[in-house]
C-alpha positions as a LaTeX table, in Angstrom:
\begin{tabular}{lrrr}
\hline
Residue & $x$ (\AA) & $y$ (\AA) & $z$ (\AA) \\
\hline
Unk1 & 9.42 & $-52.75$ & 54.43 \\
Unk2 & 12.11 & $-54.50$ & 52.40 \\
Unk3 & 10.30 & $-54.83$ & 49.24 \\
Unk4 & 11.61 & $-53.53$ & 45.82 \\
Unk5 & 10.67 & $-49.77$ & 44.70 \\
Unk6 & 8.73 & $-49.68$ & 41.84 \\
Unk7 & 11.01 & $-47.27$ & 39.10 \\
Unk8 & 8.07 & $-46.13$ & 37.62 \\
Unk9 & 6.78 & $-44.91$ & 41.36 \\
Unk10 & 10.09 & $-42.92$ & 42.02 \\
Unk11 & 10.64 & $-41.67$ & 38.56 \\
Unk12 & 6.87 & $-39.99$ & 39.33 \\
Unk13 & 7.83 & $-38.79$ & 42.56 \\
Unk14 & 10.86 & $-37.03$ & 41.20 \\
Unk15 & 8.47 & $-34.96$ & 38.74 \\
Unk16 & 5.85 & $-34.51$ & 41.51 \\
Unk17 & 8.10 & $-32.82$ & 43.84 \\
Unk18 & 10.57 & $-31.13$ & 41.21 \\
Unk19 & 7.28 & $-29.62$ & 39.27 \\
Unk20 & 5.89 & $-28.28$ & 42.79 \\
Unk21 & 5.63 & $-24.87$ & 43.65 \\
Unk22 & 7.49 & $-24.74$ & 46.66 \\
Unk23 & 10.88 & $-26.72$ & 45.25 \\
Unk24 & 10.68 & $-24.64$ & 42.43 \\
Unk25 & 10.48 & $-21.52$ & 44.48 \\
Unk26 & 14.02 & $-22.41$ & 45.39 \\
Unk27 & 15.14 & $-23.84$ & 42.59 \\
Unk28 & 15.74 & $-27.36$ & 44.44 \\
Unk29 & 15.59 & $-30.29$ & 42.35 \\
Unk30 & 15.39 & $-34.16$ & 43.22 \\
Unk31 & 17.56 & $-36.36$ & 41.54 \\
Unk32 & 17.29 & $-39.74$ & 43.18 \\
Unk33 & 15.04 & $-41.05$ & 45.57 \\
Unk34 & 15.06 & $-45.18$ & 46.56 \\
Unk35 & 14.76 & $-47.29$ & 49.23 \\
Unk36 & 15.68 & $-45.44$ & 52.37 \\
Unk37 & 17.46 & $-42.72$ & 50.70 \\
Unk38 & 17.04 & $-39.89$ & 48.39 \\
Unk39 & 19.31 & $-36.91$ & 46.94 \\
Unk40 & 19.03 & $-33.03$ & 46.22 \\
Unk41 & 20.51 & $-30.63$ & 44.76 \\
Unk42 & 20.26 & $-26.48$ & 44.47 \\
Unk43 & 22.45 & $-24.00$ & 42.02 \\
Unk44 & 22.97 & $-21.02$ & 44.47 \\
Unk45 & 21.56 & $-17.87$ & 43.16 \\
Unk46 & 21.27 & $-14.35$ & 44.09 \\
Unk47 & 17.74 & $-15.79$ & 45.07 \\
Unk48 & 19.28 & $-17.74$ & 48.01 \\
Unk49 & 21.62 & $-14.91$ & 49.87 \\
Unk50 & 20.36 & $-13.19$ & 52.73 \\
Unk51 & 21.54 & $-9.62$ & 53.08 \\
Unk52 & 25.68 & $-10.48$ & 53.83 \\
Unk53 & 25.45 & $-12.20$ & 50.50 \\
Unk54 & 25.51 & $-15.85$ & 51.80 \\
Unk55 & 22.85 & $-18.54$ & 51.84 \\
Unk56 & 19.94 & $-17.60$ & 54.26 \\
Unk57 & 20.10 & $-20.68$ & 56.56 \\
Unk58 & 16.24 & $-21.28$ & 55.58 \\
Unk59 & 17.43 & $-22.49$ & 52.06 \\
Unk60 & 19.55 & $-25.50$ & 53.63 \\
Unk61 & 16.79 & $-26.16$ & 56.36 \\
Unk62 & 14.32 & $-26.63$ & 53.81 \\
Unk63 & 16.47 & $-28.82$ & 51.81 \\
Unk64 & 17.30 & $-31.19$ & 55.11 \\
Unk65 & 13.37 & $-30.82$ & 55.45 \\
Unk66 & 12.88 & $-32.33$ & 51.93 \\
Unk67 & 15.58 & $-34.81$ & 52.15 \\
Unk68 & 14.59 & $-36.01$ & 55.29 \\
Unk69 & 11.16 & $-36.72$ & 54.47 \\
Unk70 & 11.59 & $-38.47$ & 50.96 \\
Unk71 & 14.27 & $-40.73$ & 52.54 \\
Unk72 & 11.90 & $-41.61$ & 54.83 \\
Unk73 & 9.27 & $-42.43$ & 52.32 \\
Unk74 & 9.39 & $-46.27$ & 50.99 \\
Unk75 & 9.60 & $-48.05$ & 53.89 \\
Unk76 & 5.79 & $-46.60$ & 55.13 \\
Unk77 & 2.85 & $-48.41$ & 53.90 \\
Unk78 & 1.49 & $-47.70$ & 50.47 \\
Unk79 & $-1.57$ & $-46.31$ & 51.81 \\
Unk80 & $-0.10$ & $-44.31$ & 54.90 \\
Unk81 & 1.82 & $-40.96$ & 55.07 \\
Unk82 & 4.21 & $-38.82$ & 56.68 \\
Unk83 & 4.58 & $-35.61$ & 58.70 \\
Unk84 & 7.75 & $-34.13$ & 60.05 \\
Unk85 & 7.21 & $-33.65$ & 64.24 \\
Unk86 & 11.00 & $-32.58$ & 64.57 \\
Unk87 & 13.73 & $-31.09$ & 62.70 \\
Unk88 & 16.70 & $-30.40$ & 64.06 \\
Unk89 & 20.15 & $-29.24$ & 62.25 \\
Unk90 & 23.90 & $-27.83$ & 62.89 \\
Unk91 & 25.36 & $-25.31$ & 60.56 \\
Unk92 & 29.13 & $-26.18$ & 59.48 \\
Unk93 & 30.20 & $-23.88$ & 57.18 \\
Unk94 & 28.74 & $-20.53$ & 55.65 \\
Unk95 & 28.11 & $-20.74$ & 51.46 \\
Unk96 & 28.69 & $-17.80$ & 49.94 \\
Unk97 & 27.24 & $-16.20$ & 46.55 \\
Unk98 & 28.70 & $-18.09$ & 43.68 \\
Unk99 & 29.37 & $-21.57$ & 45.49 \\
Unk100 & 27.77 & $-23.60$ & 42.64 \\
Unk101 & 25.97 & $-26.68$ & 43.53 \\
Unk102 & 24.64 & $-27.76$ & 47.12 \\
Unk103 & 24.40 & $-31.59$ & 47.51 \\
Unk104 & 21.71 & $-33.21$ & 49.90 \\
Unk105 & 21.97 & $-36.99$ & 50.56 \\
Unk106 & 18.89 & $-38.12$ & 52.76 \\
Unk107 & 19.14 & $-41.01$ & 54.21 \\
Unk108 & 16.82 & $-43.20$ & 56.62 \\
Unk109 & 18.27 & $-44.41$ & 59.76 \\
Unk110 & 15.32 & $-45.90$ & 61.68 \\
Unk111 & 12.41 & $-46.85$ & 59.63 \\
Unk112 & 9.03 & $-47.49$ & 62.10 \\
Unk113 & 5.48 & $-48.25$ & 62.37 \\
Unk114 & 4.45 & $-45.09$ & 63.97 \\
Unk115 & 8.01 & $-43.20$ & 63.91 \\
Unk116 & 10.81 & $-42.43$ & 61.87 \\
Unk117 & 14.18 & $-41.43$ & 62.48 \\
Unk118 & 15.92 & $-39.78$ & 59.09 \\
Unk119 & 18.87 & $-37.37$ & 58.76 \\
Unk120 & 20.48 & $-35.46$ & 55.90 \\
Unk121 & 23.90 & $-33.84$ & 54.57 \\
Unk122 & 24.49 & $-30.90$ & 52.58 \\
Unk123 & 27.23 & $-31.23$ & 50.72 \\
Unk124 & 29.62 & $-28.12$ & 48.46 \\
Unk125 & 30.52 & $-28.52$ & 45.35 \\
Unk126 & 33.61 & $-29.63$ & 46.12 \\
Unk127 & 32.63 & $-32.05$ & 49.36 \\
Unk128 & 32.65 & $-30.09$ & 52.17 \\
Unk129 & 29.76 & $-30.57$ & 54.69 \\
Unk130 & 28.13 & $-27.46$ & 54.74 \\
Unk131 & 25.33 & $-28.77$ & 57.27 \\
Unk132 & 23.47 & $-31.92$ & 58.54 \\
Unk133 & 20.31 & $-32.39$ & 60.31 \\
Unk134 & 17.54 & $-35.30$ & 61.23 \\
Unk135 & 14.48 & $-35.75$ & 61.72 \\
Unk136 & 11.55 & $-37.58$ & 63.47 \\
Unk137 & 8.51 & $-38.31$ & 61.20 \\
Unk138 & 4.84 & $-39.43$ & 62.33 \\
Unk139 & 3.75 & $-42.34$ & 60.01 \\
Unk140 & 0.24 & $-41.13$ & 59.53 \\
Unk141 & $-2.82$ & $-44.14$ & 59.02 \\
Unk142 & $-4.01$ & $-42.58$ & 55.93 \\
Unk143 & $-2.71$ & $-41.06$ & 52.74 \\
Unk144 & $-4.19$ & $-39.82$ & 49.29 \\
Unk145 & $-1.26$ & $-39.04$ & 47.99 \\
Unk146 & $-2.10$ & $-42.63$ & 45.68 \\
Unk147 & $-4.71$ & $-41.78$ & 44.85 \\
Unk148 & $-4.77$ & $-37.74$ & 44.14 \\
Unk149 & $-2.10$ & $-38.65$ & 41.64 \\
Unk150 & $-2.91$ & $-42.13$ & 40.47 \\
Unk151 & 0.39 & $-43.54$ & 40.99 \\
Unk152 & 2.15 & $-46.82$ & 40.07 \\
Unk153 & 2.29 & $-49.20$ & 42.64 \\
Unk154 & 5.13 & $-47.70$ & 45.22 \\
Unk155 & 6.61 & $-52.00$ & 44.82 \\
Unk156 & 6.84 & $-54.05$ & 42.74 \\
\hline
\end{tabular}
């Protein structure tokens, strides 16, 4: 789908998922999502460190999870959905307590009408790749995602 994103459909989607339990559980917050692509970000906290005192490699999987999956997102159907089949990632580099920021940029790479291909980088503070990952996605027929929240019009 090459259509144009409705701003009023994304700026929703941004509350939706930084107002949900689970992103707030980490402390992960959306700040962009268009077209193809969307972007994350996470303020390490003590919250985040497994017991060596850097981040637990769960935090950065579920933010290649998210990032994968919202990039992913406008180029399905309005009425159809998505659910991650395979996630895969490399860790790069180990981020220790009081490494600020984490960056995600999501990003689709094969947009389909049954699959997706998406990957993701996790970015430092300071632009190192910390880790990247993709993922397959399953466009599913039906969604009520629209209609649970009574959304804009995903295009305008």
């Amino acid at each position: 789908m090459n259509q144009k994103v409705n701003p009023d459909h994304a700026q929703r989607i941004i509350q939706m998922v930084n107002e949900a339990q689970f992103p707030n559980l980490l402390s992960m917050k959306m700040l962009e999502i268009d077209q193809g692509r969307c972007k994350l970000e996470l303020v390490v906290d003590g919250k985040h460190l497994q017991p060596l005192g850097l981040v637990h490699g769960g935090v950065i999987a579920s933010l290649i999870d998210t990032a994968t999956y919202w990039s992913g997102y406008f180029s399905i159907p309005e009425t159809s959905g998505l659910l991650n089949v395979d996630l895969r990632l490399n860790y790069l580099r180990a981020v220790p307590a009081g490494a600020g920021r984490l960056i995600v940029e999501g990003r689709e790479v094969k947009p389909g009408r049954s699959l997706s291909y998406t990957d993701a980088q996790v970015f430092s503070s300071d632009g190192k790749l910390i880790a990247h990952g993709n993922s397959t996605l399953f466009v599913t027929a039906e969604n009520n995602l629209q209609a649970q929240l009574k959304l804009p019009s995903k295009y305008l």
